[in-house]
C-alpha positions as CSV (number, residue, x, y, z in Angstrom):
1,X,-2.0,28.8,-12.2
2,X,-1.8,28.1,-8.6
3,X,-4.9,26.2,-6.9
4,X,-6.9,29.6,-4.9
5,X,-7.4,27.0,-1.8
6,X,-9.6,29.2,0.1
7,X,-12.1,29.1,-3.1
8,X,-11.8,25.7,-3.9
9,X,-12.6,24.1,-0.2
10,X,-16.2,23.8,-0.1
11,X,-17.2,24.5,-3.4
12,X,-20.1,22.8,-4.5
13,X,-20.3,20.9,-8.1
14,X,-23.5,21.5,-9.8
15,X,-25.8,18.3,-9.4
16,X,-26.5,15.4,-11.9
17,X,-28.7,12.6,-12.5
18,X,-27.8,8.9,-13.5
19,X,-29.5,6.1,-14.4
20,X,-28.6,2.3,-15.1
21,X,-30.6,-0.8,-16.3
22,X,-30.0,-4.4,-16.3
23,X,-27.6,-4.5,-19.5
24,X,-25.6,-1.4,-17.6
25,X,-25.1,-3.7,-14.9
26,X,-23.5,-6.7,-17.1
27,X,-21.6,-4.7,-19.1
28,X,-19.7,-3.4,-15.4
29,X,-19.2,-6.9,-14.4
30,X,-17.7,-7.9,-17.7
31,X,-15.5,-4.7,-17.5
32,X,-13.8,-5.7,-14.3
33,X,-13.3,-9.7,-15.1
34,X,-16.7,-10.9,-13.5
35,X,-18.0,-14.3,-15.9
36,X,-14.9,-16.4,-16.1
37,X,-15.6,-19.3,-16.4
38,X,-18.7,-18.6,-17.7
39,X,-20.4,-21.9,-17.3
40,X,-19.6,-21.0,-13.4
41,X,-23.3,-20.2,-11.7
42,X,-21.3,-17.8,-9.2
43,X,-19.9,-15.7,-12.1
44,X,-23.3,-16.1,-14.0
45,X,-25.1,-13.8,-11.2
46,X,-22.9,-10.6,-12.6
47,X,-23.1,-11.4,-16.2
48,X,-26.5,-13.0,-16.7
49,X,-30.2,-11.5,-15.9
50,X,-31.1,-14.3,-14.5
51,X,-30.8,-14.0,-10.5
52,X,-28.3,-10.7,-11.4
53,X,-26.6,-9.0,-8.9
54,X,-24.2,-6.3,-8.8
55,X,-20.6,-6.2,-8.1
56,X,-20.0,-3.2,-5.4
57,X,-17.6,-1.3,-6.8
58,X,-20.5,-0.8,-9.3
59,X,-20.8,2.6,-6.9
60,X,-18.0,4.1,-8.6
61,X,-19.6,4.2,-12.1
62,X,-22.7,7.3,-11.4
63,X,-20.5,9.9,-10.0
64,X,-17.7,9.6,-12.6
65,X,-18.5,12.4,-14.9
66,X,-19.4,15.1,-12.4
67,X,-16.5,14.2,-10.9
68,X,-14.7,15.3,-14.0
69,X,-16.5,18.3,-13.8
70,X,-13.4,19.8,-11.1
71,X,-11.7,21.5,-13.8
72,X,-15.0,24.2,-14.1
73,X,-14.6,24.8,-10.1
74,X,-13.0,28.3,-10.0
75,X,-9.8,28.7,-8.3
76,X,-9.4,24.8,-9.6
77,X,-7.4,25.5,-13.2
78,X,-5.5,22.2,-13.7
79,X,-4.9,20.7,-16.5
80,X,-6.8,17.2,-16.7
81,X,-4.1,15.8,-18.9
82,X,-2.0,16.1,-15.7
83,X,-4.2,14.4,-13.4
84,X,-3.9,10.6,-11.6
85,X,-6.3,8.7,-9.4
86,X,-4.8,9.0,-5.9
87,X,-7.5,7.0,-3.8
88,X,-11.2,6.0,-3.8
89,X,-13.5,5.6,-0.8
90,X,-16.5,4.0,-1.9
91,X,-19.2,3.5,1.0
92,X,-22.7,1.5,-0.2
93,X,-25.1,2.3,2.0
94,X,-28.0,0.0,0.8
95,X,-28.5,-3.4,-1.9
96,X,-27.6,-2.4,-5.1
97,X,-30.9,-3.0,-7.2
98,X,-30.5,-4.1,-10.7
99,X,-31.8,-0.8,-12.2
100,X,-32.5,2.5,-10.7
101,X,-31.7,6.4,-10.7
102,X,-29.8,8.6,-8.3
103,X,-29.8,12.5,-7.9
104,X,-25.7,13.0,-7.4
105,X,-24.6,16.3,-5.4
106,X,-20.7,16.9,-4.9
107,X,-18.2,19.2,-3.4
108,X,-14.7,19.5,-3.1
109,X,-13.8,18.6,0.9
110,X,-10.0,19.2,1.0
111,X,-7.4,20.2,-1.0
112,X,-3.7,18.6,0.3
113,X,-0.4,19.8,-0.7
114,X,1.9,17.0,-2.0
115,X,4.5,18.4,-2.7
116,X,5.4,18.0,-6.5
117,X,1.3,17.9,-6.7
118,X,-1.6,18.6,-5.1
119,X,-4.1,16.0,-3.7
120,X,-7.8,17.2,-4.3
121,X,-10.6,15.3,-2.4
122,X,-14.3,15.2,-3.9
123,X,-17.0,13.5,-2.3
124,X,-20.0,12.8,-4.1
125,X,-23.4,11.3,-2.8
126,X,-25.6,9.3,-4.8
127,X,-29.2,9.3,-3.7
128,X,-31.7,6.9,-4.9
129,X,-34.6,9.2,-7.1
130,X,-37.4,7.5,-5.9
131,X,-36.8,7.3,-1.6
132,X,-33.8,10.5,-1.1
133,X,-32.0,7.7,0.5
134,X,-28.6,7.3,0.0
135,X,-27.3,4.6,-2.2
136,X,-23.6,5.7,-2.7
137,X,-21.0,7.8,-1.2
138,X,-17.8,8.1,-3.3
139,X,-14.7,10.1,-1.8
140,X,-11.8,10.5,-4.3
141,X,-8.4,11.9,-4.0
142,X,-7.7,13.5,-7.6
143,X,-3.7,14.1,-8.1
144,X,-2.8,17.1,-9.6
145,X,0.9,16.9,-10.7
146,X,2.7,20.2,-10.5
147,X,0.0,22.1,-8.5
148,X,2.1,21.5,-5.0
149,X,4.6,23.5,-2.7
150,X,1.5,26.1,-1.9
151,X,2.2,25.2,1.7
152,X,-1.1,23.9,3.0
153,X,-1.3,20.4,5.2
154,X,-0.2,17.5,4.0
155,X,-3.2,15.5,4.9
156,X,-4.0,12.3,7.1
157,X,-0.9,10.0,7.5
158,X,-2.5,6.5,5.0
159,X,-4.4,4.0,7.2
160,X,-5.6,0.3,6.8
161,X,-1.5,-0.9,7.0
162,X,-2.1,-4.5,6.6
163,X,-0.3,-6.7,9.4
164,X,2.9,-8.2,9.5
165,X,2.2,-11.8,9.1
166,X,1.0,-14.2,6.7
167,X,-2.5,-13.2,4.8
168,X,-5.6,-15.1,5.9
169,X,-6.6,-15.6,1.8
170,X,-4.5,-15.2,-1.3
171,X,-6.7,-15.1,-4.5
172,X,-5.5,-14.8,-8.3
173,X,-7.4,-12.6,-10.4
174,X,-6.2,-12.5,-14.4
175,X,-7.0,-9.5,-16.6
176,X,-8.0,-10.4,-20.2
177,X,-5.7,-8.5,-22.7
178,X,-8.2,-6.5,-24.0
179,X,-9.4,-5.6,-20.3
180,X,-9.0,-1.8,-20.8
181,X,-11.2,-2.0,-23.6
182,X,-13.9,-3.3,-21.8
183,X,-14.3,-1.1,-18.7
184,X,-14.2,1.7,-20.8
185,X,-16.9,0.9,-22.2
186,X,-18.7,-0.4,-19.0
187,X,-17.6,2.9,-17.3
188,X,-17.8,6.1,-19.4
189,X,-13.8,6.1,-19.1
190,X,-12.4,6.9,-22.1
191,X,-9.4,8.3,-21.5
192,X,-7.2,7.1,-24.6
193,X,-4.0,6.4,-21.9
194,X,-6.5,3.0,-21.7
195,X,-6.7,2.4,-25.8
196,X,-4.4,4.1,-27.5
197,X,-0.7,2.7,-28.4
198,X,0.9,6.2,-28.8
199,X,-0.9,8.0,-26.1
200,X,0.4,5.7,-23.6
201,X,3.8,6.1,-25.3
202,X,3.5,9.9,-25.0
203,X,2.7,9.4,-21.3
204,X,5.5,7.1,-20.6
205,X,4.0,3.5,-20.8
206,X,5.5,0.9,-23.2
207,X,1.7,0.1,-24.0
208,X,-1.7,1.4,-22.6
209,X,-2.9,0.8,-18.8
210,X,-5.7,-0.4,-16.8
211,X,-8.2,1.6,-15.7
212,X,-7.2,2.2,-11.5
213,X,-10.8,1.5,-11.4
214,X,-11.1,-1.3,-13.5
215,X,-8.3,-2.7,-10.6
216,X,-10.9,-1.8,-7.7
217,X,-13.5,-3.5,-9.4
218,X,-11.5,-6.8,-10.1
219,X,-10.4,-7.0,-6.6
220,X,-13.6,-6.4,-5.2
221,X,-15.3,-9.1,-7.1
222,X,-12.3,-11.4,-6.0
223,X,-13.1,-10.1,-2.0
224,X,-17.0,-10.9,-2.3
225,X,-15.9,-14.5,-4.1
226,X,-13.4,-15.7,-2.3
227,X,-13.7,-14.2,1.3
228,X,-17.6,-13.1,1.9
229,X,-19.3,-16.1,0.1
230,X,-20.2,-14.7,-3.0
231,X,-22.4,-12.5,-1.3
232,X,-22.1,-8.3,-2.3
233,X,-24.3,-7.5,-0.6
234,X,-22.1,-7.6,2.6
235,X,-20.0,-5.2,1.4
236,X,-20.4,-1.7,3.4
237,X,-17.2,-0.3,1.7
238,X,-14.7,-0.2,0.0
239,X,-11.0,1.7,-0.2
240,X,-7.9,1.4,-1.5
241,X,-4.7,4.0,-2.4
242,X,-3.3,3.3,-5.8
243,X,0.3,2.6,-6.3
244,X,1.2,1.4,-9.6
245,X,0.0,0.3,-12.9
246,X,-1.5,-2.8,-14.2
247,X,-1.0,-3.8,-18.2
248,X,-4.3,-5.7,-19.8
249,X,-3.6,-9.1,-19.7
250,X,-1.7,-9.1,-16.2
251,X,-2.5,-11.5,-12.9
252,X,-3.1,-9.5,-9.8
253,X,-2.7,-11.5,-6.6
254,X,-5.0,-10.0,-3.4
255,X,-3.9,-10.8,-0.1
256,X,-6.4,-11.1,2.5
257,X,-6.2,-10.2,6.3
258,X,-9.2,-10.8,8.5
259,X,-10.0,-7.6,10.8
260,X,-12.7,-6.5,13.2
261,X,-14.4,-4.8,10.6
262,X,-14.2,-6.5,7.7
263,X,-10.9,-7.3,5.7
264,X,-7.1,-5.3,5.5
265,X,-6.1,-6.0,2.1
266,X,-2.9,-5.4,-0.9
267,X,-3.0,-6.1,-4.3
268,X,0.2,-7.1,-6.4
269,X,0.9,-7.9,-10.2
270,X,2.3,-11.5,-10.6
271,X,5.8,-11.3,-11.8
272,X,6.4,-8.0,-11.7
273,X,5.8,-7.9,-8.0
274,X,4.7,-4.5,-7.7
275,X,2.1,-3.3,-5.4
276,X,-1.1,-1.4,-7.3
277,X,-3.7,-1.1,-4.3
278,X,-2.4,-0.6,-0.7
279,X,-3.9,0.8,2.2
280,X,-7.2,-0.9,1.2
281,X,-10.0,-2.4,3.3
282,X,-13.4,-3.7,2.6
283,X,-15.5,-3.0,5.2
284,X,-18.7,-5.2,5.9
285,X,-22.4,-5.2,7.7
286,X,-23.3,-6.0,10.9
């Protein structure tokens, strides 16, 4: 069934709660690579409650189930089965503390037409319980496939094109095989295109695939270790389009470009050469 834009633009999704403690915390930063080698007192700080801090991409974790909540948005029938990670926007707006609540309200902001699919954008604020302040803002472009040619806008031509010259920083990040396994886990994920053999078969992989967010988080660790001195909490935001697939057990290779605002950056898998995050920035405090 066709997406009814007009009803769809705008609509609100009904509001949530979410809470996290120390061992949520951990279990993220173990889910996207964070604690190798774990003797290492800068991997430590995700892993280990002594001196913990988060990793953060952490931000993306409380909104995820409302937004899977689209497919109850009427004038939105699509089926989930058929559905990709487009993009992410993740903006932190304060320190992450190690445990805490947030109230969550969303809404559907735009609905692009893609063609072969349509490109649905939910934005999602998480506000700490305690203050109203906000903590996180996630935008994410949901892909519908086969829900295109309706004729509406295309949508915003991608931005953040990294320059045409040598990166500033190249950093290696290596996935442990049973990576996918992990951030599920860590993330409420469990879609079984990330576990199970003959899913991913059915779906068209030779073998299941990393979570897109489990990439986010991976190369967001490797930006705050490796470019921002193993500080988070410099992180303002985060984006990135995804473009491919990563297999467990794959290196991805993040090259770095220094901008006014922070850092231009692409992500590749070693050997395979193919780009999996593009159009991605990390944006910084003053």
């Amino acid at each position: 069934m066709p997406i009814d834009v007009g009803r769809v633009i705008g609509a609100e999704l009904p509001a949530t709660r979410f809470s996290w403690s120390e061992d949520d915390l951990i279990l993220y930063g173990l889910g996207v690579g964070a604690g190798n080698p774990p003797q290492d007192p800068a991997q430590l700080k995700y892993v280990y409650e002594s001196g913990l801090v988060a990793v953060p991409s952490f931000g993306t974790i409380p909104p995820f189930a409302m937004m899977m909540g689209i497919s109850a948005v009427e004038g939105l029938d699509v089926d989930l089965m058929q559905i990709l990670h487009g993009d992410q926007r993740l903006e932190v707006h304060a320190p992450i503390p190690v445990s805490g609540s947030v109230s969550q309200t969303g809404r559907i902001v735009d609905v692009y037409d893609k063609g072969r699919g349509a490109l649905i954008v939910v934005e999602v604020v998480s506000s700490l319980l305690d203050s109203g302040e906000p903590l996180f803002t996630n935008r994410s472009g949901i892909y519908a496939r086969g829900e295109g040619g309706f004729g509406g806008p295309s949508g915003p031509p991608p931005a953040n094109q990294a320059p045409d010259r040598a990166p500033d920083v190249v950093v290696q990040s290596v996935t442990l095989p049973q990576q996918a396994l992990l951030y599920r886990m860590s993330s409420g994920d469990k879609n079984p295109l990330h576990a199970d053999p003959e899913f991913a078969a059915l779906a068209g992989f030779e073998r299941p695939i990393l979570h897109g967010l489990c990439t986010f988080g991976t190369v967001a660790l490797a930006a705050v270790e490796s470019v921002l001195g193993g500080v988070p909490a410099r992180v303002a935001s985060i984006e990135a389009r995804f473009t491919g697939h990563v297999f467990p057990g794959e290196s991805l290779v993040t090259s770095f470009w220094e901008s006014d605002s922070g850092y231009l950056l692409s992500t590749v898998v070693e050997g395979r050469d193919k780009t999996v995050l593009a159009n991605a920035a990390i944006g910084l405090r003053p």
